[in-house]
C-alpha positions as CSV (number, residue, x, y, z in Angstrom):
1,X,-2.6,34.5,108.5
2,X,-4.7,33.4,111.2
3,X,-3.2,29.8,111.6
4,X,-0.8,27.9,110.6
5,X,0.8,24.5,110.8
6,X,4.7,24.6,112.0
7,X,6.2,20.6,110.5
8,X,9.2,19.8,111.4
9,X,11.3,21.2,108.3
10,X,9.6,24.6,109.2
11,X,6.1,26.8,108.7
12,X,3.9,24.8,106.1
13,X,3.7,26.4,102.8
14,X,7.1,28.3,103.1
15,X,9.9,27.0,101.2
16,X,11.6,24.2,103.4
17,X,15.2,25.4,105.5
18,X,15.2,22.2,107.9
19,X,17.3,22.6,111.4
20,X,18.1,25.7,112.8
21,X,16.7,27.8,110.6
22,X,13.5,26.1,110.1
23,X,11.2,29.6,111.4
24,X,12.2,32.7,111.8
25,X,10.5,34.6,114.2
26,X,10.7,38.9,115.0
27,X,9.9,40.9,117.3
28,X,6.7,43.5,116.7
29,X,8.1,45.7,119.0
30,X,11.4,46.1,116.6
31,X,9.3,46.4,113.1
32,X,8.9,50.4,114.7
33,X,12.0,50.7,115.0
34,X,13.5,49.5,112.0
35,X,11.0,52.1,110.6
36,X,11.8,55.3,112.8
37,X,15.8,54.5,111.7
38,X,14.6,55.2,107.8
39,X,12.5,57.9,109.4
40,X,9.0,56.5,108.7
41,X,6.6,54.7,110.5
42,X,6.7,50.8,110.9
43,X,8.1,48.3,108.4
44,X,5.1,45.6,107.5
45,X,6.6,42.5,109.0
46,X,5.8,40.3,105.7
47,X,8.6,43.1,104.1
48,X,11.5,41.7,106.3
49,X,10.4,37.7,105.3
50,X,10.0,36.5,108.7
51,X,7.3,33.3,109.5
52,X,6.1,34.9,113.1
53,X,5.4,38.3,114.4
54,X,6.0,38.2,118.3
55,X,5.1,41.0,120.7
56,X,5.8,41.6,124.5
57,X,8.6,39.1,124.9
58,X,12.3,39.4,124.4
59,X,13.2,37.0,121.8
60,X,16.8,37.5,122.2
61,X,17.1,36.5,126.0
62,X,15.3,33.1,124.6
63,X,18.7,32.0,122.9
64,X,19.4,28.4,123.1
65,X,15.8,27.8,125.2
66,X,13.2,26.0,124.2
67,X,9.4,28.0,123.8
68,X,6.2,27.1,123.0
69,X,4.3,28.9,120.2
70,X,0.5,27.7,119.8
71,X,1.2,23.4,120.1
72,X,4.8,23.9,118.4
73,X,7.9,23.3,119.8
74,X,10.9,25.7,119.0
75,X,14.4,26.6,120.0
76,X,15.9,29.5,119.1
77,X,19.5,29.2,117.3
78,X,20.9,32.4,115.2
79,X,19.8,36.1,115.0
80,X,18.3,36.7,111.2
81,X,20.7,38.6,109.8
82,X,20.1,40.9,107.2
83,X,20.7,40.5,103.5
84,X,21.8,42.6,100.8
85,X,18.0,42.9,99.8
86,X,17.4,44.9,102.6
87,X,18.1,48.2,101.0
88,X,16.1,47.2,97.7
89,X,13.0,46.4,100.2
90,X,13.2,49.4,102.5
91,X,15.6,51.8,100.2
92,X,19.0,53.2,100.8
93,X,20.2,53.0,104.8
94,X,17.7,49.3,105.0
95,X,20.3,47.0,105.7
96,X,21.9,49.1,108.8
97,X,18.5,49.6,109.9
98,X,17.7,46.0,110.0
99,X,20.7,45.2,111.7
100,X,20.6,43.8,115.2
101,X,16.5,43.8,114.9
102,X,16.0,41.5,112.3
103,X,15.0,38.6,114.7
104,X,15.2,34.9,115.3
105,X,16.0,31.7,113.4
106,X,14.7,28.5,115.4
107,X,14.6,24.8,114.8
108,X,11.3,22.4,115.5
109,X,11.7,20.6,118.1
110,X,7.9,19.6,118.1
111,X,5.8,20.3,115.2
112,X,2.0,21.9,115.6
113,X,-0.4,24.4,114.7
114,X,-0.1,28.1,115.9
115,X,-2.9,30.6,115.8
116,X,-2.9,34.4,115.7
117,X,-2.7,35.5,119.4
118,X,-0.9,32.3,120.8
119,X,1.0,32.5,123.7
120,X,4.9,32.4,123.6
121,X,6.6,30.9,126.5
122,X,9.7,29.1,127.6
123,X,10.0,25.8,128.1
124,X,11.5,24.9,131.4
């Protein structure tokens, strides 16, 4: 998706999950690794269900902050934890290899689009 409209109860089109799991956001960098620990190569981000595919910022030292994405507002609340459909997804070990790299759940604080290639930047 090239852009996209982020409304307050979340990224358009996706099923509503209003507060602090409104978008989930994870980290490119990590999709590589989830692979190499089922000994493959990258997982396809759409796989794990996440809104946003970041790359070249640490999502996790972003807890609690505020960050711009595109003209949307977010704050990032909870790691994604995996689910049990993990290991139907990715096959037997998928749940431990999600773990800890599943990425981000954050609430709107401002609603607006977001384009491929946006920047991603706290708000200070």
């Amino acid at each position: 998706m090239a852009s996209a409209m982020i409304a307050g109860d979340g990224l358009e089109g996706d099923r509503a999950r209003a507060g602090k799991r409104a978008v989930t956001l994870i980290q490119q960098e990590h999709l590589e690794v989830i692979g190499r620990f089922l000994g493959r190569g990258p997982v396809a981000a759409e796989v794990l269900r996440r809104n946003l595919v970041i790359s070249g910022i640490n999502l996790a030292a972003l807890k609690g902050r505020e960050v711009q994405v595109g003209a949307a507002v977010l704050r990032f609340t909870v790691i994604c934890a995996p689910c049990s459909r993990m290991e139907e997804a990715l096959g037997n070990g998928g749940y431990s290899a999600v773990r800890g790299h599943g990425g981000w759940c954050a609430e709107v604080v401002r609603p607006g689009p977001v384009s491929l290639g946006d920047l991603v930047q706290p708000v200070d």
